[in-house]
N, C-alpha and C positions, 0 to 999 in steps of 0.2 A: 394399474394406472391408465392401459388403454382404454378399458372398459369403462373408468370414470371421465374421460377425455370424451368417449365418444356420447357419450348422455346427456355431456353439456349442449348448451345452448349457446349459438352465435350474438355475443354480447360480451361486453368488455369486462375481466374479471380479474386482471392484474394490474399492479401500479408501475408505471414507467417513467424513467426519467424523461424528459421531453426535451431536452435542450438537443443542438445541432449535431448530427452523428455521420461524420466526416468519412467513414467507412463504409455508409450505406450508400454515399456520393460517390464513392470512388468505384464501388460495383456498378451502380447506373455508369459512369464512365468506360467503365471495360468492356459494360455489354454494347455501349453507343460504341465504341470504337471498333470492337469486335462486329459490327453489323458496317459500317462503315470498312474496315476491312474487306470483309467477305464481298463486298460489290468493285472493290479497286483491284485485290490481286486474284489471279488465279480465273479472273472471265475476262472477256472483250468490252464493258461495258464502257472503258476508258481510251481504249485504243480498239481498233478497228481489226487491230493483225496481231499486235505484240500484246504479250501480257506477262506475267510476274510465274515462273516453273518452279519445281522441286518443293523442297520442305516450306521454302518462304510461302507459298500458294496457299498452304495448308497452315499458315497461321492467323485464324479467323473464327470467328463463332456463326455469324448469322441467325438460324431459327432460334437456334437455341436461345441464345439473348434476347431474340423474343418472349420466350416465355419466362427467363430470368426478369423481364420488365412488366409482366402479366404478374407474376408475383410480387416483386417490391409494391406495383400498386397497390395491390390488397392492404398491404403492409403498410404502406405510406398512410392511404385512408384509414384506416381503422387508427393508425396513431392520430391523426389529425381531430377523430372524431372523441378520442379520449383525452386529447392535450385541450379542447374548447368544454369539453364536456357539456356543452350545450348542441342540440341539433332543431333543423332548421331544412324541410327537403326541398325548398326556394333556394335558399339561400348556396344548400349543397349544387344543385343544379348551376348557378348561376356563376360559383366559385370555380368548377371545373371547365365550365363554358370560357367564362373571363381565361383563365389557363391555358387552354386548349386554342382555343379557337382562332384569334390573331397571328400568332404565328403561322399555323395551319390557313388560313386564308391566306397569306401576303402568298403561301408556296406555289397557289395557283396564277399567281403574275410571272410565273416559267413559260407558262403556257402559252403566254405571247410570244416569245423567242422559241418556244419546242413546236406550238401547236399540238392538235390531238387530233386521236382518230376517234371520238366519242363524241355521238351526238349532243346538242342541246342541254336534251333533256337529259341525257347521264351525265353530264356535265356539271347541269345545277343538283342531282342523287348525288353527287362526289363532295361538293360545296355544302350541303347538308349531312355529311359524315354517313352517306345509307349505303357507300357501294361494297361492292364484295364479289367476292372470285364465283360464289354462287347465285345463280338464280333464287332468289323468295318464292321460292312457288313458281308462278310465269312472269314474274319481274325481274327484270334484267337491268341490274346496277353495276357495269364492271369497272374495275378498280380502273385509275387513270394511270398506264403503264407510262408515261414522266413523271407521276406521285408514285410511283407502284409501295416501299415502303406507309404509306397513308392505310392501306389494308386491314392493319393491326390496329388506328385508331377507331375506326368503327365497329370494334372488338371493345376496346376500353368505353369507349360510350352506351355498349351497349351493356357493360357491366355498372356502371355508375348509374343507368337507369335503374337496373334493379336492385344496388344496395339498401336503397329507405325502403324495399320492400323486407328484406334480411333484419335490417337494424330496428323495426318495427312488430316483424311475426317470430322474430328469433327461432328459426327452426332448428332443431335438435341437429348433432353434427352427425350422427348416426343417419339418422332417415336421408338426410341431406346426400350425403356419399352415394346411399346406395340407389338414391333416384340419378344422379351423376354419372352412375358405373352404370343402371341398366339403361338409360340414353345414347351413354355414350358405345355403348356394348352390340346393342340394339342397332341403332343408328351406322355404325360403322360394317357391320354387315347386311343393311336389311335397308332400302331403298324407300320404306315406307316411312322413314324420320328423315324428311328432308335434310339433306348434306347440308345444309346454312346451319339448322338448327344443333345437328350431333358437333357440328365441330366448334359454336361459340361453349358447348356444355363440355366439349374436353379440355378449350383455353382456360375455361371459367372454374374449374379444378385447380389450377394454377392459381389464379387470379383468390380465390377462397382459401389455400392452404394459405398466404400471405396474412389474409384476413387473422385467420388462426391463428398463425405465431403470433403475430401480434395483441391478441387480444385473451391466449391462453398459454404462452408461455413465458414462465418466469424470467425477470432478468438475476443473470449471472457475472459474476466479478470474476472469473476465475477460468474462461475460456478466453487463449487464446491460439489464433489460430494463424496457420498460412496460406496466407493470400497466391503466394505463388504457385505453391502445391496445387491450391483450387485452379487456379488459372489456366493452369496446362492440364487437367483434370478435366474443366470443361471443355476443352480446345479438343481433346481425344474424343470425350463422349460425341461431340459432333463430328467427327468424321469418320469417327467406327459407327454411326447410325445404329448405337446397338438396338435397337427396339426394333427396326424395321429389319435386322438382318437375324433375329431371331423368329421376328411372326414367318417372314419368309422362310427359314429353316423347318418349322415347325407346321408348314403349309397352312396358315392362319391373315396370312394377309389379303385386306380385303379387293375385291374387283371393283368396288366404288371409288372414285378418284375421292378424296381429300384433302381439304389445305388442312386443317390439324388431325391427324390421325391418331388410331389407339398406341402407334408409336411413340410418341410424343409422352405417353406418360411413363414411361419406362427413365425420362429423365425426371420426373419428380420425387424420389428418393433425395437427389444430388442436389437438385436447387432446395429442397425442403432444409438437407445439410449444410450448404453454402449461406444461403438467406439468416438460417438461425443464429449459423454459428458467428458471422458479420454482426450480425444486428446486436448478438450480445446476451443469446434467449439461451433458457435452458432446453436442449430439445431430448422430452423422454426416450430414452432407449439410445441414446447419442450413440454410440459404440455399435451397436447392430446397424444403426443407418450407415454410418460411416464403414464400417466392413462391409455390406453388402457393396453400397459406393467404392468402395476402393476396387474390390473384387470383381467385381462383373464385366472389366474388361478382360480381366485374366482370361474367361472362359472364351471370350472372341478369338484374342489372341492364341491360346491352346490349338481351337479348332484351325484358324490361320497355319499352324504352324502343323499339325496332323495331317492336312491336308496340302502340303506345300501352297500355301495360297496366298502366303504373308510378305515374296519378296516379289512378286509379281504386277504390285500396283503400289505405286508413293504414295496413293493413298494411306494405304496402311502400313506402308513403313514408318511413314511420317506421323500418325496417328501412335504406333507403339512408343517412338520415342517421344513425344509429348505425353504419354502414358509413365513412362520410367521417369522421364523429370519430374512426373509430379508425386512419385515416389521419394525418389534423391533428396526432393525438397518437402518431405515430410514435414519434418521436425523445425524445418526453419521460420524464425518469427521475424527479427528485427527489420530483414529487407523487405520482406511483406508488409511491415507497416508500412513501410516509407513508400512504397509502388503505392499503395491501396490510398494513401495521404496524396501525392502525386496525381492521382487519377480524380480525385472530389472535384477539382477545376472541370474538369471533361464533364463530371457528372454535373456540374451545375446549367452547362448547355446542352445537355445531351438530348432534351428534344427536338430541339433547333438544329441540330447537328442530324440526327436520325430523319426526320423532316425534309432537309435541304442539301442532305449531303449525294443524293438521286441525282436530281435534276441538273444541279451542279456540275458531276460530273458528266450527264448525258451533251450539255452544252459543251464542256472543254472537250470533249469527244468530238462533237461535229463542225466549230470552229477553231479550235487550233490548228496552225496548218503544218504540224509536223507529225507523223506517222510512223508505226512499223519497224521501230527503232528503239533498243533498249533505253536509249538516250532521249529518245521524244520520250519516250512511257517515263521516264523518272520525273522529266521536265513538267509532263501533266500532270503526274500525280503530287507533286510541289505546290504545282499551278492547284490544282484540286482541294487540296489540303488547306494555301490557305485562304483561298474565298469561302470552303464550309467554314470555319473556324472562325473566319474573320466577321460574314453575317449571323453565324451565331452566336457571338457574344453580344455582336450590336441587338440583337432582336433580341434577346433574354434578360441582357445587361441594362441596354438604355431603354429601350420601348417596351417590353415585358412590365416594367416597372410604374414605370407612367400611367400606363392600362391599365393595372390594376389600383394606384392610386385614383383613376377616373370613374371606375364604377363602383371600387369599396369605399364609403364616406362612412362615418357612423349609422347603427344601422338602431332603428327605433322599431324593429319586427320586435315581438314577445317571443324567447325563445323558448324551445321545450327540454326542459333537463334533461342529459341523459337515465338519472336516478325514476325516472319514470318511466322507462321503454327496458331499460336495462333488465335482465334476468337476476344477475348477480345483486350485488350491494352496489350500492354508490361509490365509487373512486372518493378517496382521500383528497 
């Protein structure tokens, strides 16, 4: 099965239902919250002196939910472009722009209340979606640290650039991989693949496995899963950094700084398991993925504890037990619907919340005038909570809407079938 997986070609070859999937809303929701977490407890980013200790600090996702959102993209598009069955690389361009881009502009009206330390002209690179934590060569676009979360949309734009080139040359998923892995392999030791480049082609692994499920695995009536289990599942993988403390173990880790590292794919087993089994896909080999995923904390944990090293940091105290919960909660289904159903609301704003939930907090940070107090820090983070929440539903809810009724009117373009770009057969 792998061998006939890997020979396909990138191009739509299963039929999917298309209507609203209130499950893959509630994962966008965990991962926005989960990144919105990770900036409120356990740093200074909200308060100046006080902040959120113990187990509570350490319940947050951050990167990781990055790349859990690098993925549903894949996923999301590749549905979008089978539910229209017509394509159109205007019109794709213009639908992500329309999506993207207002929200994302209004965020730099912060910047009149934060101000920046960014010239001009990296100012208007930010405003054009070009900055990035790397130099292009000897161009210097750095991220606006009042947008710092904005990093990752010039990631997603630069993969929406290159889908009509995929959904056009449909390259084999074979060849595809192993120009991915010797980039990213390459790159990540060897200073002659500029660091901008190795590290959109490790995100963009992510962002393509997406693509995949969606477009080569079958839907299944017969998995269900739990939500919870995953939840504190992923919660451990991101604070046992398992990838980065095995290259480290294993004297493998690289002397090149990276925003996405060869680290990073050590969680792609886990979101390839989470994403599928949410979405409803059949994913080959399910049982090997998921045993490896269950398992591979074990071996951290072991060495933790071989080495007395396990009780020594909350980190990984806290880390094991979100590890055992998501054992305990194996088997459990019913309240995982109901979290995962709960969470579609979050996932409906959840770029508006990912977006604005920075800034937000950087300003109740620097004028509110109470401080250094577990009592200030609950009061900000209340205060915090609901001005993200509250302009993000205005901005997705009312104005999101309107925007896109302004620039989609009937469209008289000739479209181009998918049945003609397509590898496989035509979708029913």
């Amino acid at each position: 099965m792998i061998r006939h997986l890997f020979n396909k070609r990138f191009a739509p070859s299963v039929s999917v239902d298309m209507k609203f999937d209130s499950q893959l809303e509630g994962l966008r929701g965990f991962a926005a919250l989960g990144v919105f977490l990770a900036h409120g407890l356990g740093q200074n980013w909200l308060d100046p002196i006080f902040k959120a200790s113990g187990i509570i600090s350490y319940l947050t996702v951050g990167g990781l939910a990055v790349y859990i959102f690098f993925m549903l993209s894949g996923y999301v598009i590749g549905l979008s472009i089978m539910k229209n069955k017509i394509f159109s690389v205007s019109t794709f361009y213009k639908k992500r722009l329309v999506r993207l881009y207002p929200i994302y502009l209004f965020a730099f009206m912060f910047l009149f209340i934060l101000g920046t330390n960014n010239s001009i002209l990296e100012t208007i690179g930010n405003l054009l979606m070009l900055q990035n934590s790397f130099p292009y060569l000897n161009i210097k676009i750095p991220v606006e640290f009042n947008l710092a979360p904005i990093w990752s949309i010039n990631y997603e734009m630069i993969y929406y650039l290159i889908f009509p080139l995929i959904l056009l040359t449909k390259p084999k998923i074979f060849v595809t991989a192993i120009l991915l892995g010797i980039i990213s392999i390459v790159g990540y030791y060897n200073s002659s693949i500029p660091t901008f480049i190795t590290d959109y082609t490790i995100g963009y692994t992510f962002w393509l496995c997406g693509l995949g499920i969606c477009w080569f695995f079958p839907v299944s009536r017969t998995i269900k899963v739990s939500f919870l289990s995953y939840l504190f599942l992923i919660v451990a993988y991101h604070h046992f950094a398992i990838g980065l403390v095995f290259l480290k173990g294993l004297n493998l880790e690289s002397k090149i700084n990276h925003g996405l590292g060869l680290e990073i794919l050590w969680y792609l087993p886990l979101c390839i398991l989470v994403i599928s089994d949410i979405a409803g896909r059949k994913l080959p080999y399910r049982l090997y993925f998921q045993t490896i995923t269950y398992l591979m904390p074990i071996v951290l944990i072991f060495y933790l504890v071989i080495t007395e090293r396990l009780m020594e940091d909350t980190r990984w105290i806290s880390s094991t037990i979100f590890y055992l919960l998501s054992l305990v909660l194996f088997a459990e289904k019913s309240c995982s619907a109901i979290v995962l159903k709960s969470l579609s609301f979050i996932g409906s704003i959840s770029y508006a919340i990912y977006i604005y939930h920075w800034p937000l907090m950087l300003i109740v940070n620097k004028y509110y005038p109470y401080s250094g107090t577990m009592s200030a820090y609950v009061q900000k983070f209340i205060l915090w909570t609901i001005l993200t929440f509250l302009l993000s539903y205005f901005m997705e809810k009312i104005i999101q809407p309107r925007v896109n009724a302004f620039f989609f009117k009937p469209a008289t373009m000739p479209p181009l079938r998918l049945s003609a770009i397509a590898h496989e057969k035509p979708l029913p």
